[in-house]
VEXGUTOR-244333 format. One record per residue (C-alpha): x, y, z; residue in three letters. Coordinates in pm, whole numbers, m for minus. Last residue first. Layout:
// VEXGUTOR-244333
@c1:X | c2:Y | c3:Z | aa:ALA $
...
***
This chain:
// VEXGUTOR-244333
@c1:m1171 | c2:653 | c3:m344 | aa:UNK $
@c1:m879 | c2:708 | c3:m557 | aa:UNK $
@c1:m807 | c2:1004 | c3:m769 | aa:UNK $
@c1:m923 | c2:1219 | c3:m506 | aa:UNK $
@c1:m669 | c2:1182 | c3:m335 | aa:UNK $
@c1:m697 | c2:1312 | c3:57 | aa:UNK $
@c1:m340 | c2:1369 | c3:176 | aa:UNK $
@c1:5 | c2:1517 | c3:180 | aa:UNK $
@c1:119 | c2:1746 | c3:384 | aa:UNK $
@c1:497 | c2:1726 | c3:314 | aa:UNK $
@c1:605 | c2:1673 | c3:667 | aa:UNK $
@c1:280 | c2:1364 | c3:727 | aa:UNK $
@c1:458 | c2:1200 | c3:383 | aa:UNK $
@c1:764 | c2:1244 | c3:500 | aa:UNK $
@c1:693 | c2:1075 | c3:833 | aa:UNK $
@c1:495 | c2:805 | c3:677 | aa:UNK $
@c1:792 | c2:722 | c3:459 | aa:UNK $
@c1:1030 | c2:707 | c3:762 | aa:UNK $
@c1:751 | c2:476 | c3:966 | aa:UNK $
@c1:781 | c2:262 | c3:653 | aa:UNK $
@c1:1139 | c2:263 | c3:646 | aa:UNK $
@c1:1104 | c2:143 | c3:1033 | aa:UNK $
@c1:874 | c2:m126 | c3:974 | aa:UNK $
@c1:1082 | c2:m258 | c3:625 | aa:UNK $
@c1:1365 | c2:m258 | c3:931 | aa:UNK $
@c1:1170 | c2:m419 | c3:1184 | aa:UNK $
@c1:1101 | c2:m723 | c3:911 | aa:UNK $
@c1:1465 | c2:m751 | c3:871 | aa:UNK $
@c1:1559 | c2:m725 | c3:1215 | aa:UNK $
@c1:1297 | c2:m998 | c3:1333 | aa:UNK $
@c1:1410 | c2:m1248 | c3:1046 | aa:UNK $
@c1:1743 | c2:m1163 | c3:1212 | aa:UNK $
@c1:1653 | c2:m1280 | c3:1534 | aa:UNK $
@c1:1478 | c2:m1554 | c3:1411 | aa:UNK $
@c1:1726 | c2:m1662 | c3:1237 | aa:UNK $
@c1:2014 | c2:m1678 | c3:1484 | aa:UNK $
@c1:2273 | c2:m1409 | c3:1359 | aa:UNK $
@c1:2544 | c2:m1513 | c3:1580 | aa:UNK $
@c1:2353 | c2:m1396 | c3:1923 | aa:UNK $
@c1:2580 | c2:m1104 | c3:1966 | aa:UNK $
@c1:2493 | c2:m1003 | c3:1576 | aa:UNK $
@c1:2110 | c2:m1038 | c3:1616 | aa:UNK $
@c1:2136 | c2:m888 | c3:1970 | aa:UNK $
@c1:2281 | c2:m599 | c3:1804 | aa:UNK $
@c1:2053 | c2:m523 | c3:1483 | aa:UNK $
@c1:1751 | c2:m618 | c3:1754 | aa:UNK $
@c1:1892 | c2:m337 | c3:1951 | aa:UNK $
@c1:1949 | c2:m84 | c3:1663 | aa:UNK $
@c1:1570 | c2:m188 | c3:1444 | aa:UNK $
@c1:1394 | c2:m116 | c3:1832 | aa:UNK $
@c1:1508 | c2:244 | c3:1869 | aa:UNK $
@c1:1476 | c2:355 | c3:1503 | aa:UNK $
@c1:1111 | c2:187 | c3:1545 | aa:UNK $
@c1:1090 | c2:439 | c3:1900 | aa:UNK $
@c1:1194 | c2:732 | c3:1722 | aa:UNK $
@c1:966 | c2:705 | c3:1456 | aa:UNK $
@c1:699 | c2:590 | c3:1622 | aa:UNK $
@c1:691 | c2:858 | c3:1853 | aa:UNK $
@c1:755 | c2:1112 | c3:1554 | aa:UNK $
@c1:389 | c2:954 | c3:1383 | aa:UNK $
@c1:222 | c2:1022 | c3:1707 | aa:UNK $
@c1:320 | c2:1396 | c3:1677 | aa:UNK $
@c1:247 | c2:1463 | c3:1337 | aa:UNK $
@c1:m99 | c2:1304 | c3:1346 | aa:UNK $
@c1:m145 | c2:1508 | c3:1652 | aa:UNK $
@c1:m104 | c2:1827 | c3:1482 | aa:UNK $
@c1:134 | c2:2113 | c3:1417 | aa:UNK $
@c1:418 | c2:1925 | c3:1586 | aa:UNK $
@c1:657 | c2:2110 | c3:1766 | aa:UNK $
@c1:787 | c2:1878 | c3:2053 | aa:UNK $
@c1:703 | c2:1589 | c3:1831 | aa:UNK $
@c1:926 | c2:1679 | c3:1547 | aa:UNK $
@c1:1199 | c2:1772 | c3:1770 | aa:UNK $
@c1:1208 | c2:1438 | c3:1904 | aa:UNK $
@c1:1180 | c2:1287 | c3:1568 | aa:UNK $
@c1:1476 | c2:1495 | c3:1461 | aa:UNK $
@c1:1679 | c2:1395 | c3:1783 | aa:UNK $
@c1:1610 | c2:1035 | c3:1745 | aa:UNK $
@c1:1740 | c2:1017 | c3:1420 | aa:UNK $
@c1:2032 | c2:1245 | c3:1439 | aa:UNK $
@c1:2139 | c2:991 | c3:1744 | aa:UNK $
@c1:2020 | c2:656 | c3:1576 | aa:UNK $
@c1:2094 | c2:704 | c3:1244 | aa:UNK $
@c1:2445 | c2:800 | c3:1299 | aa:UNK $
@c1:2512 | c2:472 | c3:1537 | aa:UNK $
@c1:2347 | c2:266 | c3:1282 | aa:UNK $
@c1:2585 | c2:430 | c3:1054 | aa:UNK $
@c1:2914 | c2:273 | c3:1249 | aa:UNK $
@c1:2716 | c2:m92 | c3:1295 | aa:UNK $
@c1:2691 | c2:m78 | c3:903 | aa:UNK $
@c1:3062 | c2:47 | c3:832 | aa:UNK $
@c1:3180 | c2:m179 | c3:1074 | aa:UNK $
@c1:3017 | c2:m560 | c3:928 | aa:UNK $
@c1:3098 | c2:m370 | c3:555 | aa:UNK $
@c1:3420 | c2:m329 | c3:633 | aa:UNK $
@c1:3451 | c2:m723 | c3:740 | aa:UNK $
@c1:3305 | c2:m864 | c3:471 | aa:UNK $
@c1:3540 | c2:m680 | c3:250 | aa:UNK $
@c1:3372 | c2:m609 | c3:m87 | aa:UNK $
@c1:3159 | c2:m304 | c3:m120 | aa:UNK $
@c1:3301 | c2:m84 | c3:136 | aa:UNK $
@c1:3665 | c2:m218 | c3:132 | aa:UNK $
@c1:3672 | c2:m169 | c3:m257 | aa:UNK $
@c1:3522 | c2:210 | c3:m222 | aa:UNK $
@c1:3818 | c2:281 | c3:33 | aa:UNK $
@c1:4130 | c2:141 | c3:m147 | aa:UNK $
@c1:4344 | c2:m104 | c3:m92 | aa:UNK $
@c1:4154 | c2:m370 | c3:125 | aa:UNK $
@c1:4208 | c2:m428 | c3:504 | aa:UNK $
@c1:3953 | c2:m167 | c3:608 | aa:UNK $
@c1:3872 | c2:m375 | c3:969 | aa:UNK $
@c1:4224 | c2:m339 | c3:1182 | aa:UNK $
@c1:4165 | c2:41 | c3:1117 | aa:UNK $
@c1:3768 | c2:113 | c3:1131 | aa:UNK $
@c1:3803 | c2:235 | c3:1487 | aa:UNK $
@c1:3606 | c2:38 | c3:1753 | aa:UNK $
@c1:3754 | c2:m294 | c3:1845 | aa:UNK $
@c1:3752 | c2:m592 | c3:2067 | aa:UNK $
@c1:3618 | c2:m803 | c3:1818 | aa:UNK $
@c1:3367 | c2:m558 | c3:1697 | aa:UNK $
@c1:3297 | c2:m339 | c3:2049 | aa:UNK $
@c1:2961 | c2:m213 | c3:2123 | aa:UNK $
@c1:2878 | c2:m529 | c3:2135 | aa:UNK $
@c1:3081 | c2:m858 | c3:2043 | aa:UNK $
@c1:2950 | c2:m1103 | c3:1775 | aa:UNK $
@c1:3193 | c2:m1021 | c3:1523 | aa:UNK $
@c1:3226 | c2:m1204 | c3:1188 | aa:UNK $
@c1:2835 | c2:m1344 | c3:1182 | aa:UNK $
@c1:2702 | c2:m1072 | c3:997 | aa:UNK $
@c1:2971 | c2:m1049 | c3:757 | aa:UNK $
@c1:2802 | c2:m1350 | c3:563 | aa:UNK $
@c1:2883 | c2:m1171 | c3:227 | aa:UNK $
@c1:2489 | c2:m1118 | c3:123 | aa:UNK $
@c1:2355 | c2:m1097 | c3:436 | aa:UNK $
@c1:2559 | c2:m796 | c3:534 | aa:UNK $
@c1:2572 | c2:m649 | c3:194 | aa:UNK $
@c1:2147 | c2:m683 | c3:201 | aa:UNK $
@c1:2226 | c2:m468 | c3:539 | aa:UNK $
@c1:2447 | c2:m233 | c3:405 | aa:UNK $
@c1:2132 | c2:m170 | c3:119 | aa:UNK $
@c1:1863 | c2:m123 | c3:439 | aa:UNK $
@c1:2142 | c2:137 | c3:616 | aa:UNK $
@c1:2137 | c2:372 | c3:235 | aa:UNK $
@c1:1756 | c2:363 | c3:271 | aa:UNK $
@c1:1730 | c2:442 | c3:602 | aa:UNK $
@c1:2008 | c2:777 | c3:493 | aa:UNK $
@c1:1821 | c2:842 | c3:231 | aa:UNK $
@c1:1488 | c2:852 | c3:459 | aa:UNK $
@c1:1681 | c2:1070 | c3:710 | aa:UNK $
@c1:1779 | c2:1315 | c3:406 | aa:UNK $
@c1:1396 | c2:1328 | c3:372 | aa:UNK $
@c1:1327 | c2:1425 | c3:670 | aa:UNK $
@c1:1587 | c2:1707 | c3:683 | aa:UNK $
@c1:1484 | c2:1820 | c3:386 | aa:UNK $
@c1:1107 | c2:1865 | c3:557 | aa:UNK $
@c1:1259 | c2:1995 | c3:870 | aa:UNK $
@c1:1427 | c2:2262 | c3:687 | aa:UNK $
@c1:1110 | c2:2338 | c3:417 | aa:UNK $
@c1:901 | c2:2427 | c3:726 | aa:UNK $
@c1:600 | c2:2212 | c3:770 | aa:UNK $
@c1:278 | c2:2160 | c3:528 | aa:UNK $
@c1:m53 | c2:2146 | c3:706 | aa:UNK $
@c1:m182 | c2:1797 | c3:716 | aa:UNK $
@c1:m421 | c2:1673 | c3:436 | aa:UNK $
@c1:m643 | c2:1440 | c3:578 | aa:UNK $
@c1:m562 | c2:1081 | c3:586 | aa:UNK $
@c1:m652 | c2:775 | c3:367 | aa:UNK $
@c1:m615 | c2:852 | c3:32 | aa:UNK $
@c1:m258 | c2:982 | c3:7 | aa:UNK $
@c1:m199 | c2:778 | c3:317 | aa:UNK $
@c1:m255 | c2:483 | c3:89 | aa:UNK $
@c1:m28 | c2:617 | c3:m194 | aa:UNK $
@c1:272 | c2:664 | c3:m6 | aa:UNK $
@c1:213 | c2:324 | c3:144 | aa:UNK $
@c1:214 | c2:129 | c3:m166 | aa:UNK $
@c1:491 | c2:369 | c3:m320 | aa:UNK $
@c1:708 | c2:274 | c3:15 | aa:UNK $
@c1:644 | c2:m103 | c3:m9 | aa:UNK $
@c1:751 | c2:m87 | c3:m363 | aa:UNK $
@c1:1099 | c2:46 | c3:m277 | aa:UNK $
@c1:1134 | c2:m232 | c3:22 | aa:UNK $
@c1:1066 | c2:m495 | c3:m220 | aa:UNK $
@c1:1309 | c2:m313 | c3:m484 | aa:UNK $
@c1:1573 | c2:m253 | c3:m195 | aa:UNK $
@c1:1572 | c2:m633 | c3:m125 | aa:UNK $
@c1:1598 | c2:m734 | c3:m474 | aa:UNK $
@c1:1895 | c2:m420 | c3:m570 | aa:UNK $
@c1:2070 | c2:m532 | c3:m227 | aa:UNK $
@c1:2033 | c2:m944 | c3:m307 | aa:UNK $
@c1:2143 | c2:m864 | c3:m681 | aa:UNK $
@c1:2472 | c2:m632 | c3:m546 | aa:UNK $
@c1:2521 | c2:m939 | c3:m268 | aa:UNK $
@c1:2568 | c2:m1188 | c3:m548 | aa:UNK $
@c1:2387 | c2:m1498 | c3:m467 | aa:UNK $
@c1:2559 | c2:m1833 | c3:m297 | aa:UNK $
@c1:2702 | c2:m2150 | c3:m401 | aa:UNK $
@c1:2949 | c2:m1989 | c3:m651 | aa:UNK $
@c1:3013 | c2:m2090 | c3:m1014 | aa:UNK $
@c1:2689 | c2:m2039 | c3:m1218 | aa:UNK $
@c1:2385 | c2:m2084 | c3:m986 | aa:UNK $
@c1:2448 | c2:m1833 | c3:m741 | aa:UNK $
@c1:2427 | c2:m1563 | c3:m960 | aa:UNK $
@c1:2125 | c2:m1700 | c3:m1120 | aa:UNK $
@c1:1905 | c2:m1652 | c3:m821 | aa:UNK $
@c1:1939 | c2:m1310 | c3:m791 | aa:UNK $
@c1:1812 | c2:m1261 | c3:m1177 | aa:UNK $
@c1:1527 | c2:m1440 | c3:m1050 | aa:UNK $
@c1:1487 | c2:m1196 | c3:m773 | aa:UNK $
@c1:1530 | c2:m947 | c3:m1065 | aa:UNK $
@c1:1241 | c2:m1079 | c3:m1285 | aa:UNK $
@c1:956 | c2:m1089 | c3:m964 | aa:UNK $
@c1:1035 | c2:m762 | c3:m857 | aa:UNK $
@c1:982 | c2:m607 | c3:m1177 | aa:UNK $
@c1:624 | c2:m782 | c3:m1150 | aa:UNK $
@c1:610 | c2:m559 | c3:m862 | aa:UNK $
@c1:722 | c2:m270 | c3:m996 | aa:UNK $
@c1:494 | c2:m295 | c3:m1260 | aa:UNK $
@c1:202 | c2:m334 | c3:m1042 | aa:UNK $
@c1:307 | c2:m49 | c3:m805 | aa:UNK $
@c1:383 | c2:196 | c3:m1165 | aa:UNK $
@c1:7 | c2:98 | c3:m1259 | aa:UNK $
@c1:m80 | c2:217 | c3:m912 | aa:UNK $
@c1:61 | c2:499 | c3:m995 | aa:UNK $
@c1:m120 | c2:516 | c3:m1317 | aa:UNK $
@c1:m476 | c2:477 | c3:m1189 | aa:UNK $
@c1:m457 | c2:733 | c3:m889 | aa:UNK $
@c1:m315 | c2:1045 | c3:m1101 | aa:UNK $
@c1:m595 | c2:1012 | c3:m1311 | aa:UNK $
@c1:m887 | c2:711 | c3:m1207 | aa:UNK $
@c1:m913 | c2:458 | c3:m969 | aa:UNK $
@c1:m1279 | c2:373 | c3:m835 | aa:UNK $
@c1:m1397 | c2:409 | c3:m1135 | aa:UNK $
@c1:m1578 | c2:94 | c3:m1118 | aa:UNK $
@c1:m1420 | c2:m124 | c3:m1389 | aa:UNK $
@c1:m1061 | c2:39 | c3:m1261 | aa:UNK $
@c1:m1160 | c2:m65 | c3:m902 | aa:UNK $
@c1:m1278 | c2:m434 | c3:m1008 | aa:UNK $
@c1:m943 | c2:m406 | c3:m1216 | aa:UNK $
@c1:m733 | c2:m348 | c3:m931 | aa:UNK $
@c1:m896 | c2:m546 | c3:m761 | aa:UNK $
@c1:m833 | c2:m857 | c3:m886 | aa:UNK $
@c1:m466 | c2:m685 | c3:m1011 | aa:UNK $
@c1:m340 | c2:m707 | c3:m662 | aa:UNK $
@c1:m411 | c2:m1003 | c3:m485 | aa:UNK $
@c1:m273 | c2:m1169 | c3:m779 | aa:UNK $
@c1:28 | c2:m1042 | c3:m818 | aa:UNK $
@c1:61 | c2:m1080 | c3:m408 | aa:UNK $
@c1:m33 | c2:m1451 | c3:m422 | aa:UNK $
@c1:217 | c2:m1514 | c3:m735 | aa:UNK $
@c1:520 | c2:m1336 | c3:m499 | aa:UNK $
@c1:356 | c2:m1552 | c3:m189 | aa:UNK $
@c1:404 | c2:m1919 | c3:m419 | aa:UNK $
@c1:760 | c2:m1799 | c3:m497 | aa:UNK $
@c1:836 | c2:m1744 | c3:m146 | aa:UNK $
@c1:674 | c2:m2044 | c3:m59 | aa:UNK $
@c1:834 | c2:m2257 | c3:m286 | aa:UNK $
@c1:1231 | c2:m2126 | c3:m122 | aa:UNK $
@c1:1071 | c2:m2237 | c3:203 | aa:UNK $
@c1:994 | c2:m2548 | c3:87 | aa:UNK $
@c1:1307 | c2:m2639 | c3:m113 | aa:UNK $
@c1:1502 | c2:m2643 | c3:191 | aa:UNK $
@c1:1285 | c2:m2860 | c3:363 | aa:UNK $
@c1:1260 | c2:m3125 | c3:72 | aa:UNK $
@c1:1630 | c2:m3131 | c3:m2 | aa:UNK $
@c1:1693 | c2:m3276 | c3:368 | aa:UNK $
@c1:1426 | c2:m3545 | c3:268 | aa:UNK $
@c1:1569 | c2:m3641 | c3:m38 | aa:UNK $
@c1:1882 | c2:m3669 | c3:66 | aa:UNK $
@c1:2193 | c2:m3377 | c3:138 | aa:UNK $
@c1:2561 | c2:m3476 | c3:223 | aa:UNK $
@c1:2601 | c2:m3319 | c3:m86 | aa:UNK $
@c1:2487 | c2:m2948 | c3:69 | aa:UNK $
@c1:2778 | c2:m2737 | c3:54 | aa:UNK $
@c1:2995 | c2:m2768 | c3:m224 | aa:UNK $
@c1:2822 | c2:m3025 | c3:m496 | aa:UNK $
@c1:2491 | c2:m2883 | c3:m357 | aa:UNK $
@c1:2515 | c2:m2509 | c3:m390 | aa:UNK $
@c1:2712 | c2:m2525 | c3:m723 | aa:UNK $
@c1:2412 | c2:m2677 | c3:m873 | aa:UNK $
@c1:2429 | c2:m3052 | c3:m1036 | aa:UNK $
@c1:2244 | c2:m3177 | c3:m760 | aa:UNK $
@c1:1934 | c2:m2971 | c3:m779 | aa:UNK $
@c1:1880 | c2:m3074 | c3:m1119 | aa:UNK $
@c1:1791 | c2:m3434 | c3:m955 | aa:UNK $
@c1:1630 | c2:m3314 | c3:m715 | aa:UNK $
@c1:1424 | c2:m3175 | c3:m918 | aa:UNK $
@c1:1377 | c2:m3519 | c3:m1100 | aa:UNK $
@c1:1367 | c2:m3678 | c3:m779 | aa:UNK $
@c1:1057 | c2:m3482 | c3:m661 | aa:UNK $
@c1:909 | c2:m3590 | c3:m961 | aa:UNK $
@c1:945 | c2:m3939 | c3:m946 | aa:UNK $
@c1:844 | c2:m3922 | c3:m627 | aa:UNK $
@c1:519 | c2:m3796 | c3:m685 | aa:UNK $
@c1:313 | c2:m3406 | c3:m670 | aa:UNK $
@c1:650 | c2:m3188 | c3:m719 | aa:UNK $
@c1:509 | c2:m2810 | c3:m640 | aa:UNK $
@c1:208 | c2:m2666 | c3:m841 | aa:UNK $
@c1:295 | c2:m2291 | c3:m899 | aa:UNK $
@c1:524 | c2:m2335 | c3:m1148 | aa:UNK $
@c1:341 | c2:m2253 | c3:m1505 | aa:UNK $
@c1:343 | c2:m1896 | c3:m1508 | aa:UNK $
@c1:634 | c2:m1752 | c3:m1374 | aa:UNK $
@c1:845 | c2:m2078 | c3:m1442 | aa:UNK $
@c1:1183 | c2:m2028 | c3:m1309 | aa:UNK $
@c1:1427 | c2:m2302 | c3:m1292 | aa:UNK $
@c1:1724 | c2:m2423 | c3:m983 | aa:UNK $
@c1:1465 | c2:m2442 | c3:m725 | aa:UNK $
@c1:1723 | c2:m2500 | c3:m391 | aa:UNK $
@c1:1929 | c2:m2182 | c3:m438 | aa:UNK $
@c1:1694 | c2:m1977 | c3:m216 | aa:UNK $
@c1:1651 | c2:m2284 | c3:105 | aa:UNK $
@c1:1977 | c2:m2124 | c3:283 | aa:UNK $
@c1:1764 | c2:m2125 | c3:605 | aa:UNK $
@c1:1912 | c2:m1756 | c3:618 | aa:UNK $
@c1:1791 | c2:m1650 | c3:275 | aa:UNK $
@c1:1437 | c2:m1853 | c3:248 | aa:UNK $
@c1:1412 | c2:m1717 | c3:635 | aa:UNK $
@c1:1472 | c2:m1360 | c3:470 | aa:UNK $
@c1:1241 | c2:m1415 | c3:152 | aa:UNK $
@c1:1005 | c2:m1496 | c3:418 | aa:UNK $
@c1:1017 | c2:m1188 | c3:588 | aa:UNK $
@c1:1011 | c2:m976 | c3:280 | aa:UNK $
@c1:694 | c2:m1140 | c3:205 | aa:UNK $
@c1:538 | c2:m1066 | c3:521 | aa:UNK $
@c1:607 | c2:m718 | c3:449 | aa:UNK $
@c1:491 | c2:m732 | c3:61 | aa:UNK $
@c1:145 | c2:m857 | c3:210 | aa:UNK $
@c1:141 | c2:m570 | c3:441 | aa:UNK $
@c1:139 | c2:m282 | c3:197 | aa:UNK $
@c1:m85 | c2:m526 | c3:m73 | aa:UNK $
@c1:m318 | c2:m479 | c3:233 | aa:UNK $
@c1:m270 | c2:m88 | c3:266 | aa:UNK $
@c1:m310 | c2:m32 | c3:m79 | aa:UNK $
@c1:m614 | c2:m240 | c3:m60 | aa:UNK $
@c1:m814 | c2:m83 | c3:232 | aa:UNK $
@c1:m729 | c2:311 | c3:114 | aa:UNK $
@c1:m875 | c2:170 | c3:m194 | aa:UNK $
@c1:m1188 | c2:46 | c3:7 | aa:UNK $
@c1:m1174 | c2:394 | c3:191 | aa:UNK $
@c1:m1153 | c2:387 | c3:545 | aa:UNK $
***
């Protein structure tokens, strides 16, 4: 493997455990706990007690704590404030894990062309990343204890966007070039990635209303299957992207869609597959798409138990990333020699 084959596919994994903790730091309700943002300067936690009562001290006059959590000491602050650290702590680990060698590769021509600015586009991104989950943050620390589920879908869907270009470009230097298959079956790839894509934002709505833990029955929702009793809004566009419990149906409803035309594409795929790269790459498809519907289910029979849905979340950054590998396989992409 190529050393920048090595790193892309690092930075690849280090942006999956991060989305993992970002969803304990979610779940654990620890994200509202560090009330400032210092990119630079705030990578030291509190060191005494007087400082850990100072932030504490700002803690308490966030929405978060006057409505939920002022039954809250020191100690009780402590934990949530941890895993809400961490996550910032892991962003600055990830920036920094990739521009070292970045620039060792730049200095050594190692990146070059094509190569050097898309991996100029990942480190942008990423530091993108950084400004809009503090932009998250903010929502929740005006008038309501908890983030707007637009920011939480546009943070999660960045992570997951820069996980994709990460991986995109590692194959790119890692694996022969494939033969390219028929246009058909690459659109219909692709539509299949829209369509993961479109199932990871429902999910940030999910997390970001609570309607994960409105029904806990499966297949049913509360005894139900048509959308009826669940689109209580006027209007269809204000059920989807307000009512809790619209959004709980509409997900399960596409998971169903995914599944089926899911499965039977990556079936197909494997039956005909020009090579064995091809064909591997459609068993993982199906069996990720497989895997992300049952943990989705047991997360939501179980009452979304963290480390159930920590599992779903980091299944589903698996899954896209089996999607993007599938694409990239379909197009025939490989072998850059912009990178080496």
């Amino acid at each position: 493997m190529r050393p920048v084959g090595r790193w892309l596919l690092a930075m690849w994994a280090m942006v999956w455990v991060m989305v993992g903790i970002g969803g304990i730091t979610r779940l654990t309700g620890s994200g509202l706990s560090m009330v400032e943002w210092h990119p630079l300067m705030g990578a030291l936690p509190p060191l005494t007690e007087a400082e850990w009562l100072e932030v504490f001290g700002r803690y308490k006059q966030s929405p978060q704590y006057l409505t939920v959590n002022h039954w809250m000491g020191l100690s009780d602050f402590k934990r949530i404030f941890f895993w809400e650290y961490v996550h910032r702590l892991f962003g600055r680990l990830i920036g920094l894990a990739f521009f070292a060698p970045f620039a060792y590769f730049v200095f050594r021509r190692r990146l070059r062309g094509g190569g050097l600015w898309k991996a100029v586009l990942a480190f942008a991104l990423g530091g993108g990343q950084g400004l809009l989950g503090w932009y998250m943050v903010q929502s929740g620390l005006v008038d309501q204890p908890r983030v707007s589920h637009f920011r939480l879908a546009a943070h999660l869907g960045l992570a997951f966007a820069v996980g994709a270009w990460l991986l995109w470009m590692a194959l790119d230097v890692l694996l022969a070039r494939e033969t390219r298959a028929a246009p058909g079956r690459i659109v219909a790839g692709w539509l299949l990635c829209v369509g993961v894509a479109l199932q990871v934002i429902g999910g940030a709505f999910m997390a970001g209303t609570g309607a994960g833990r409105l029904a806990s029955t499966f297949p049913d929702m509360n005894g139900g299957f048509s959308p009826g009793p669940f689109f209580r809004f006027d209007g269809l566009v204000e059920n989807l992207l307000h009512n809790p419990l619209a959004i709980h149906w509409t997900h399960r409803a596409f998971a169903w869609v995914l599944l089926g035309l899911g499965t039977v594409l990556a079936a197909s795929s494997a039956r005909h597959a020009s090579s064995g790269s091809l064909r591997v790459t459609s068993f993982l498809l199906g069996g990720a798409l497989s895997l992300q519907f049952a943990l989705g289910a047991v997360t939501a029979m179980w009452h979304v138990a963290v480390p159930l849905a920590v599992a779903h979340q980091l299944c589903g950054y698996l899954l896209w990333s089996a999607t993007i590998v599938y694409c990239h396989r379909l197009a025939g992409r490989g072998s850059n020699t912009a990178a080496g």
